[in-house]
C-alpha angles and dihedrals in degrees: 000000000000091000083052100057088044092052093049092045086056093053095050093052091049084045091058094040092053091048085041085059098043109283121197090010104060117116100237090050088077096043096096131231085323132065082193122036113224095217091051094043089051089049094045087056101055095046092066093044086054087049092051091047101043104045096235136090120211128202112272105278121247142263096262105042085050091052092048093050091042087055090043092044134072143232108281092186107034132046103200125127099241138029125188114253138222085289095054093244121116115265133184118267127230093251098064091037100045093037094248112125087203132041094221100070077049090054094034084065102037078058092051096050086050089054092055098046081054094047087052087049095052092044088045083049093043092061096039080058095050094038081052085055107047092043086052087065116113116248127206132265150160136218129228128228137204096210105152098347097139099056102119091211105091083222098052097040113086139143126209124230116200137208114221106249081220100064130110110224140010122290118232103215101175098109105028119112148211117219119190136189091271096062099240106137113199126191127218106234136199128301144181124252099180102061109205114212094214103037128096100193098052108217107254133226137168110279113245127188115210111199127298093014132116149211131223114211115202120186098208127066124294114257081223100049083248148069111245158186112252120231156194087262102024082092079088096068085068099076099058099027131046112232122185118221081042114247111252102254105204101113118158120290128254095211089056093056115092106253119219110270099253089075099043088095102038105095094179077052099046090047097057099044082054089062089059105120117229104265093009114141107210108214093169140355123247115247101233077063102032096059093057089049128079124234093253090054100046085043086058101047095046093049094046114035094067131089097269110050079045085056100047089047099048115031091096099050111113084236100045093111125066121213092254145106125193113204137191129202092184098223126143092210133066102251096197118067119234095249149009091027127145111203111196116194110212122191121224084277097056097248118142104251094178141336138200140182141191 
């Protein structure tokens, strides 16, 4: 009876402590048979091992979506059947609703289905990365320049277009048109790049700009009934036609071409091939010159300082091509007014490549 009394004593004193701490309203006197619930600690598990796999760390998930895996996942440490929920009151566990007899095959999967939406993310990431790459790439482009715009002579009044020497392929400019205020558009034809010395319709072919190279664009008509590709020999046009801008007139020299054997000894023959001026086609010889050559070295100077014997030495030489387009656009009129003119330069597909004003 004594024992009683004491016992009973004992249980009034720990009554009035646990009122004293909060009783029925502490927190962890509505948190069921569990401090810790098995199905959150087994989420909460794999999420960290998701974390550790896949490199990232995400917020800390929210109320709902614990709750929703907590109701989908089963009991890592316990196999029984059913666990008490949130309310206190039994409730069936994921293994007997879902047919899986422990919770960790269940979290195992849910682990595995968190895996694969972050392998999606990395390879969606992957390709945002190489898209960001590619489109990071620089892309060609050429410049426009006034030049000589205001002339008022068609053949004297001309712009430049430029390559950029950073680009990585050729330019195709055929197609491409200048546009000025006052709403003329005017395409950039064909050319030749290969200029025959006997042919008076000059084969065509789509202009194309390596880079670095240019194009001069001349509103009047072309000396040569063309636009054209310069070249090491093309000096020699100069001295029958007027081009503006002038032709560069350092051809090849007669003097450093080996002469037949016949003249390697002939010194009146050998000085007067030395007087030859660079591009200078040499029709006939003077007399006060003539009269001191004989037939076989007059014959070799006037058969080989001329265009086309230039052409038939040289047009396999690496640097027979020089890095520049003329090119016509066969008007009578200027096309670019003389001030306050904007001149915008449009590729085939009607994008603005440059523009300048003045």
């Amino acid at each position: 009876m004594k024992d009683l009394r004491a016992f009973i004593l004992i249980m009034v004193i720990l009554a009035f402590v646990w009122l004293f701490t909060g009783g029925p309203l502490r927190p962890s006197s509505k948190s069921g048979w569990f401090l810790n619930k098995p199905q959150q600690k087994a989420a909460q598990e794999v999420k960290e091992q998701t974390e550790e796999i896949t490199g990232t760390k995400s917020s800390a998930p929210s109320k709902e979506a614990a709750q929703n895996f907590s109701s989908k996942s089963s009991s890592a440490s316990s196999p029984l059947p059913y666990f008490r929920g949130d309310d206190g009151r039994p409730q069936p566990s994921s293994s007997s609703r879902y047919g899986v007899s422990y919770g960790d095959e269940k979290i195992g999967a849910s682990a595995s289905a968190l895996l694969a939406v972050s392998g999606k993310s990395s390879s969606a990431k992957s390709k945002i990365q190489s898209s960001s790459s590619q489109s990071s790439v620089r892309p060609d482009f050429a410049t426009l320049k006034t030049r000589r715009a205001k002339e008022t002579n068609p053949n004297e009044e001309y712009l430049e277009i430029k390559a950029d020497k950073k680009n990585k392929s050729s330019m195709k400019i055929t197609g491409w048109k200048m546009k000025g205020k006052i709403g003329l558009d005017v395409l950039i034809g064909k050319g030749a790049s290969y200029i025959y010395a006997s042919i008076a319709s000059q084969p065509q072919e789509d202009i194309y700009l390596k880079p670095g190279e240019k194009a001069v664009i001349v509103t009047g008509k072309s000396p040569l009934g063309t636009s054209f590709k310069l070249n090491k020999c093309a000096g020699y046009f100069e001295q029958f036609h007027e081009f503006t801008p002038e032709l560069d007139t350092e051809c090849p020299l007669l003097r450093d071409e080996e002469p037949p054997s016949n003249l390697i000894n002939n010194d009146q023959c050998l000085d007067y091939i030395d007087r030859v001026s660079s591009c200078q086609t040499v029709v006939s010889i003077p007399y006060k010159y003539s009269s001191k050559l004989s037939s076989s070295c007059q014959d070799y100077v006037t058969q080989n300082a001329n265009y086309k014997t230039c052409l038939e030495e040289h047009k396999d030489d690496s640097d027979f091509y020089l890095p520049e387009w003329r090119v016509y656009l066969e008007r009578s009129e200027e096309l670019w007014k003389k001030k306050r003119e904007t001149i915008t330069l449009y590729d085939d597909k009607n994008n603005i490549i440059d523009s300048k004003s003045y």
